[in-house]
VEXVODO-723842 format. One record per residue (C-alpha): residue in three letters; x, y, z. Coordinates in steps of 0.05 Angstrom, whole numbers, always signed. Each point is the difference from the previous one (the first is absolute). Example, Ala and Ser with C-alpha at 12.3 -4.5 7.8 and 13.67 -1.06 7.14 Angstrom:
<sites>
   residuo     east    north       up
       ALA     +246      -90     +156
       SER      +27      +69      -13
</sites>
This chain:
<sites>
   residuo     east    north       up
       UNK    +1877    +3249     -732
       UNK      -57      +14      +48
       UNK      +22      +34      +63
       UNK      +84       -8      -21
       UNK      +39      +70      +13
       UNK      +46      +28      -53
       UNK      +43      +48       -4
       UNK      +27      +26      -65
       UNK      +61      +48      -10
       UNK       -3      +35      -63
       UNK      +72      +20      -23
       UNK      +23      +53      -44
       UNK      -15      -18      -77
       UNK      -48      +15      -58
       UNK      -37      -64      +21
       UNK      -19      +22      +72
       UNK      -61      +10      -34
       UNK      -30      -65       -3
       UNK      +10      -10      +74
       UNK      -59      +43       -2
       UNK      -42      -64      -39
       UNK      +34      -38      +43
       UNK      -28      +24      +63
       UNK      -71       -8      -34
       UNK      +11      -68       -4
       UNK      +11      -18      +67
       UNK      -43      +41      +31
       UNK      -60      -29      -49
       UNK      +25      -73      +31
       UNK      -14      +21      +70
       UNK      +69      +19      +18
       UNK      +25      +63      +32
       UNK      +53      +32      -20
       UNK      +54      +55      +25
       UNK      +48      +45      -47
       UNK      +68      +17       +7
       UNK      +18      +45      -39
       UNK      +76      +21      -16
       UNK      +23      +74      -21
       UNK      +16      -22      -69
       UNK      -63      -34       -1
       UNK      -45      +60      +11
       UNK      +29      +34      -59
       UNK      -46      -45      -32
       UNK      -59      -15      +38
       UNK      -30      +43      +59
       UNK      -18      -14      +68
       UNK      -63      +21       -5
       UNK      -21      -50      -58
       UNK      +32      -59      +38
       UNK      -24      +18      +72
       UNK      -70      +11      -54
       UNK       -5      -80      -19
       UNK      +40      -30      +69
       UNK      -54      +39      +44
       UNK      +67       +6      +47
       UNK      +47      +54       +7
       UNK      +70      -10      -38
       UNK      +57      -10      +31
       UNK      +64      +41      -31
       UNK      +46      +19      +46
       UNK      +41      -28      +65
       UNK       +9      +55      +35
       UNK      -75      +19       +7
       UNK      -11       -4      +75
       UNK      -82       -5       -8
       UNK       +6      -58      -38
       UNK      +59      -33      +46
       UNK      -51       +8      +53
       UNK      -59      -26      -39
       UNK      +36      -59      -42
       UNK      +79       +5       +1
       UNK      +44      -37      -59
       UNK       +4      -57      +40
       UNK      -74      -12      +15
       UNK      -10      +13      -77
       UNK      +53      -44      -14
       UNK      -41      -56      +48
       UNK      -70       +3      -11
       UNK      -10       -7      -75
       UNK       +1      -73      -31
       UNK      +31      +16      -68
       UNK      +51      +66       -7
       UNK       -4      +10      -79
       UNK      +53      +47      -33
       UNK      -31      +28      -55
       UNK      +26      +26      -39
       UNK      +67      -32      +28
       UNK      +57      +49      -38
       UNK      +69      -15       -6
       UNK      +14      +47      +55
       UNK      -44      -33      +36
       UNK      +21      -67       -5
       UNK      +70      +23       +7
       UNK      -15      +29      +75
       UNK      -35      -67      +13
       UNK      +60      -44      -24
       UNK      +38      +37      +41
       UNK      -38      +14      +72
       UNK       -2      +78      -13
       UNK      -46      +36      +47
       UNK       -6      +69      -14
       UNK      -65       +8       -9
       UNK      -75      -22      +26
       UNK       -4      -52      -59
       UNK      +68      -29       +1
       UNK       -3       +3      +77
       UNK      -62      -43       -2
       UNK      +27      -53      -49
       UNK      +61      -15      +55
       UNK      -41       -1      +58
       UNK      -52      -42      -29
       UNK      -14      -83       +6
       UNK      -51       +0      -45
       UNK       -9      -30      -73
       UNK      +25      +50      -51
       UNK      -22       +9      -75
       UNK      +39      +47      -52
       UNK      -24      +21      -63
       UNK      +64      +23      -31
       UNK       +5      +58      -60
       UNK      +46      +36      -23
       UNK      +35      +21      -73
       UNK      +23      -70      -41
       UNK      +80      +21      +10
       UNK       -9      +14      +75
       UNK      -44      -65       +9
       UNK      +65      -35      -45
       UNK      +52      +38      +37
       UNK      +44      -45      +53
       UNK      -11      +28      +56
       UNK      -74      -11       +3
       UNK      +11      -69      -19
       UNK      +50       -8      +63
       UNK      -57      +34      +41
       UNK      -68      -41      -34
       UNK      +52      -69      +21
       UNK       +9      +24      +73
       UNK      -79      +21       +5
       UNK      -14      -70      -29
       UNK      +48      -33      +47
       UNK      -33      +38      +62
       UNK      -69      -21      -19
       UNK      -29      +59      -34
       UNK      -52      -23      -47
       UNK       -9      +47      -70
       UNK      -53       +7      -54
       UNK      +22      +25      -70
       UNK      +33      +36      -22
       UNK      -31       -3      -69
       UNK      +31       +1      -79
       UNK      -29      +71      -41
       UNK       -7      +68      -16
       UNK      +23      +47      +55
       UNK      -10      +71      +15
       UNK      +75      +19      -16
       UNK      -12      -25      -74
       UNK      +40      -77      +11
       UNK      -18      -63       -6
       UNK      +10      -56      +44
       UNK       -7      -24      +62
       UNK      -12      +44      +64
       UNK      -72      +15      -12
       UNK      -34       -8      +76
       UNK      -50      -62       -8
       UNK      -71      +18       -4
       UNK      -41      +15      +65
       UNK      -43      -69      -16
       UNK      +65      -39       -6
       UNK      +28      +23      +68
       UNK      -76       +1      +33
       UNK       +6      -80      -32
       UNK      +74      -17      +37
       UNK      -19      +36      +52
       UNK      -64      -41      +22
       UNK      +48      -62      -19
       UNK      +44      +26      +47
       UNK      -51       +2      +57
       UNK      -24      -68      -11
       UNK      -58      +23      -38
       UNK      -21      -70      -34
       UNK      -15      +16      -84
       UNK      -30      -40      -44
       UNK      +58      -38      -21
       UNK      +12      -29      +75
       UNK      +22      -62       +8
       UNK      +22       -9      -75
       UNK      +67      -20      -20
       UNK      +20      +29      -69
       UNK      +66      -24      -36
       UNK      +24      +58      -48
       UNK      +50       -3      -61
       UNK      +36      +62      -22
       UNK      +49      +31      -38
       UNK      +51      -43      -52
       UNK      +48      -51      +13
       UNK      +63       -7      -21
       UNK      +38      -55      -35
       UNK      +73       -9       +2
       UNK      +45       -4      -63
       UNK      +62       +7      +44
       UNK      +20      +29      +67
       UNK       -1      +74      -38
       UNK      -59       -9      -48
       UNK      -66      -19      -10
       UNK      -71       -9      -30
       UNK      -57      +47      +27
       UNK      -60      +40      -28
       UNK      -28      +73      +19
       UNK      -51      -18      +51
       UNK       +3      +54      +59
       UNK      -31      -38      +48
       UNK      -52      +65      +14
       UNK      -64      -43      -14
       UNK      +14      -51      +43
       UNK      +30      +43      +61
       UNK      -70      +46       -6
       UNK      -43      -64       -2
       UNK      +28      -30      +56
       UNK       -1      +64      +40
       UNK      -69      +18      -24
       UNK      -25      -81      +33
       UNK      +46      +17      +68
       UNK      -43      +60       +6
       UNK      -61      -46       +5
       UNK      +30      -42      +52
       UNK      +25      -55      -38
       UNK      +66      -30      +19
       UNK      +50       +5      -61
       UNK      +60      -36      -25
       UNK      +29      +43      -47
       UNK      +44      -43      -45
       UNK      +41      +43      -40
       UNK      +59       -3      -55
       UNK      +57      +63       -4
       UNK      -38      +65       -3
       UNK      +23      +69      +14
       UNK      -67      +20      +39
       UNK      -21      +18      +68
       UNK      -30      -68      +37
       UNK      -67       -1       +6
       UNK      -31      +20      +74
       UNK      -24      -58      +47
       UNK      +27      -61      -35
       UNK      +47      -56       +6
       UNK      +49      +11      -49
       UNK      +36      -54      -30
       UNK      +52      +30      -56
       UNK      +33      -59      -47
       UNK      +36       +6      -61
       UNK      -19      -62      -53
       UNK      -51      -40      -23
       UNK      +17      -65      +30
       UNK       +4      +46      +68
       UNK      -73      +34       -5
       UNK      -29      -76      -14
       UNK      +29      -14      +71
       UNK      -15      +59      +35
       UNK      -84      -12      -29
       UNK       +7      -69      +24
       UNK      +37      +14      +63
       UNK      -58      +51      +19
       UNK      -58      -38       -9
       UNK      -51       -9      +15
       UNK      -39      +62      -20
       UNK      -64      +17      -16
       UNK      +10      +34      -61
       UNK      +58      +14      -41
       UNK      +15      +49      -46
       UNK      +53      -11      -50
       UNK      +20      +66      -27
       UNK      +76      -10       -7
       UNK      +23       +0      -76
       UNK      +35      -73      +18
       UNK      +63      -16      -51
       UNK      -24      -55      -48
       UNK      +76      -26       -3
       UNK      +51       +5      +21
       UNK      +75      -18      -26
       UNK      +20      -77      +23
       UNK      +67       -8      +29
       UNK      +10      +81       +7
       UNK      +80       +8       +7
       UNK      +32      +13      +66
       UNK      +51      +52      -20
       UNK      -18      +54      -53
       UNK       -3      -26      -69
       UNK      +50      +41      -46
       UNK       -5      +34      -66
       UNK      +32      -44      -51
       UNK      +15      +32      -70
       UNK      -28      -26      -58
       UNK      -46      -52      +51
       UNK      -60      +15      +23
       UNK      -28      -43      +76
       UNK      -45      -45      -10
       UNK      -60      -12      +49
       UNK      -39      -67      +23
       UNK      -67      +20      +30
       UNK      -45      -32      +56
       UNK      -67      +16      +12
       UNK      -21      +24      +65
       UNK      -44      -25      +43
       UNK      -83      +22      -12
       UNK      -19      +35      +65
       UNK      -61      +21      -21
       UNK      -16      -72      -34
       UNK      +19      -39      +59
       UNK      -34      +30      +55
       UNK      -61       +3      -44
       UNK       +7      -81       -6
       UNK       +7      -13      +70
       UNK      -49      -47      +26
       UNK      -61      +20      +54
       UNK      +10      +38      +55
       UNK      +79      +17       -3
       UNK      -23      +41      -71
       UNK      -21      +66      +14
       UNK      -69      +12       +5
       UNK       +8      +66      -46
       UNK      +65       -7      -60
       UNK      +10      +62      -34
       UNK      +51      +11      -61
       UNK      +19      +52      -36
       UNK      +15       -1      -81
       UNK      +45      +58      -29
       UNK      -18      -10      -77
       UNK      +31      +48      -61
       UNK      -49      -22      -48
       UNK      -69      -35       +0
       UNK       -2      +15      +73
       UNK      -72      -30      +19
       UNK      +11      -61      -50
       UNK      +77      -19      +29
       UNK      -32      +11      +72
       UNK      -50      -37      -11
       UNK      +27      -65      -17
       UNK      +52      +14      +54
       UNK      -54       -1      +46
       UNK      -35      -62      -23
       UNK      +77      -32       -8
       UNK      +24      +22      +65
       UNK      -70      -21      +37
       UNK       +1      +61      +43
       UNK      -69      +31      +26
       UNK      +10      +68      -16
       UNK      +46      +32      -52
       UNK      +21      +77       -9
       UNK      +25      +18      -69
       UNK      +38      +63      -20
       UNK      +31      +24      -60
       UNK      +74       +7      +13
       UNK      +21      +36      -69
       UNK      +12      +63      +26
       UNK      +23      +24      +71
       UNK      -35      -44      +44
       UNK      +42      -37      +25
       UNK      +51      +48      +28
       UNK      -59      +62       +9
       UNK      -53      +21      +55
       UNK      -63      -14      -42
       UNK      -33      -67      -24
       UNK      -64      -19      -35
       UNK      -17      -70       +5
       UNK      -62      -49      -16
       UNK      -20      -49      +57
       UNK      -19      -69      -34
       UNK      -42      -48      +36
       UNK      -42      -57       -7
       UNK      -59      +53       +2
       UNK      +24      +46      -46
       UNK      +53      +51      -17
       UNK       +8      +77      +27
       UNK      +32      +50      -34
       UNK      +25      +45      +50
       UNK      +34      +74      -27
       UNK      +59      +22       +8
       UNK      +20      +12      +74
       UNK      +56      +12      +46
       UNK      +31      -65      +19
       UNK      -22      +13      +72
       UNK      -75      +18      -28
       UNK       +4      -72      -34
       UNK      +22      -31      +63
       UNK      -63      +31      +46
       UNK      -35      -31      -61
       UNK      +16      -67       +6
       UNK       -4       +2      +77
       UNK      -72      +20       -7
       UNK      -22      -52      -48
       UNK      +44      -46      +39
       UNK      -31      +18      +66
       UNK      -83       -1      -26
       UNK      +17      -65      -40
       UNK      +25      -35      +70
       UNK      -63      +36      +31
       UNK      -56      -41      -56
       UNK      +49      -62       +0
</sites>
């Protein structure tokens, strides 16, 4: 980040806060920084603190005919590498969607050719509500790159997602963004999320709870350290993860080709909770309720992701095959032996008896040929910057 120019608008929510951190960071890695800062957004943070940590004066309004002749919108809008939004509200990215200019910071976001990096937040139902979604797809679709936003607490007593990432998440896609090489460069990681889904007929069929939220913040969390990502993923009702190549299926038999299909890699994680079978011969028109006669199912077991990329031979295995285990009972024993049946290198168990599987925390054990770790209980993302960690020092001794 040494000797890159940034400018950061901070927009008009609770979390304009942490654009104060966020500033910090960039600054400590050599870069300089300037501050936009809109009206709404100085209802939360001051001038004085930002122009305080940017060593620059802040920019706030269009019309201010010092700073016109000093550095005008469009030489702001020109001179910085990365233009972060943060935090990015829905007003905001509801001006940017739609080429508003009526002030310095929307002014500067249509006269500017340079990358740009949102950091959405916002309350859960406005973050839900259709109209953002219309305006985050026409932001995607014209290139604007986003961080977050995050699933939690927020200030207005919800939960859900709309909290703005955290300033070491956007610093992380930021220096991505600028070509910044991290320690997972050059690494192709295969990912497997979510559940899949087996037909019974066209109307019904066979599933299990899994979110998909472990998976989605593990491969974001190895994106973030430059890896490249191929996010392999069965129906969920989540927000994609940042920075990766998604690849959405629905079955079993489809995730086995989609692994195959994106190899090789240098590590795969297999996080997806994969349908063991699935119903042979499923009926092409609905199947309908006979009285007195109840249907009658053949099953067909699926094919063993995890099993068969562990098995494959020399170099077109994986260097690094991690699985995952979601036990009810005798966790560390089941997980065990599915490790040593499965002959993957690393395994991550996790008791799945209560909410788990469809909530925001985890606590899992890491089982290797070294030894186990009992991590505590976490947020799912917490898990995920984990993992990356002991993924990224383990390639570092290897």
């Amino acid at each position: 980040m040494n000797g890159k120019s940034i400018t950061i608008i901070v927009g008009g929510g609770i979390a304009a806060y942490k654009s104060l951190e966020l500033i910090r960071l960039f600054k400590k890695a050599g870069a300089s920084v300037r501050a936009v800062l809109t009206r709404a957004g100085a209802e939360f943070v001051t001038p004085l603190s930002l122009s305080a940590l940017t060593g620059e004066p802040v920019y706030q309004d269009l019309f201010d005919l010092d700073d016109e002749a000093q550095m005008g919108h469009i030489q702001l809008s020109r001179t910085a590498d990365l233009i972060i939004v943060a935090p990015a509200t829905a007003d905001l990215m509801a001006k940017m969607a739609h080429g508003l200019a009526g002030d310095l910071a929307t002014t500067l976001l249509l006269a500017t050719d340079t990358p740009v990096l949102i950091a959405p937040a916002m309350n859960v139902r406005m973050w839900d509500h259709a109209a953002t979604r219309r305006n985050l797809a026409t932001l995607k679709a014209d290139g604007i790159m986003m961080v977050g936003p995050d699933e939690g607490d927020m200030a207005c007593g919800e939960f859900g997602y709309g909290r703005m990432a955290e300033p070491e998440a956007i610093f992380a896609t930021a220096k991505a963004a600028l070509g910044a090489p991290g320690p997972l460069s050059g690494k192709h990681v295969l990912i497997t999320s979510g559940p899949t889904h087996e037909p019974i007929d066209p109307v019904r069929y066979i599933a299990n709870r899994s979110s998909g939220r472990q998976g989605a913040a593990i491969a974001e969390a190895l994106a973030k350290r430059g890896a490249q990502v191929s996010y392999i993923t069965g129906p969920v009702n989540i927000p994609a993860p940042q920075g990766v190549e998604v690849i959405a299926v629905e079955t079993a038999r489809q995730m086995f080709d989609a692994v195959s299909a994106a190899l090789p890699a240098d590590i795969a994680i297999f996080s997806a909770a994969v349908a063991d079978w699935r119903v042979d011969g499923a009926g092409a028109t609905k199947i309908k309720k006979q009285k007195g006669a109840l249907p009658i199912f053949t099953f067909a077991e699926n094919p063993d992701i995890l099993a068969s990329i562990s098995a494959l031979p020399g170099a077109t295995r994986p260097g690094l095959v991690i699985g995952f285990a979601a036990e009810t009972d005798h966790v560390l024993d089941h997980a065990r032996a599915k490790k040593k049946r499965k002959n993957c290198d690393w395994l991550l168990a996790n008791d799945v008896s209560g909410d788990v599987m469809g909530g925001a925390d985890n606590q899992v054990t890491l089982i290797r040929d070294k030894g186990e770790e009992s991590w505590p209980m976490m947020s799912k993302k917490d898990v995920a910057e984990r993992l990356a960690e002991t993924i990224t020092k383990a390639l570092k001794t290897s």
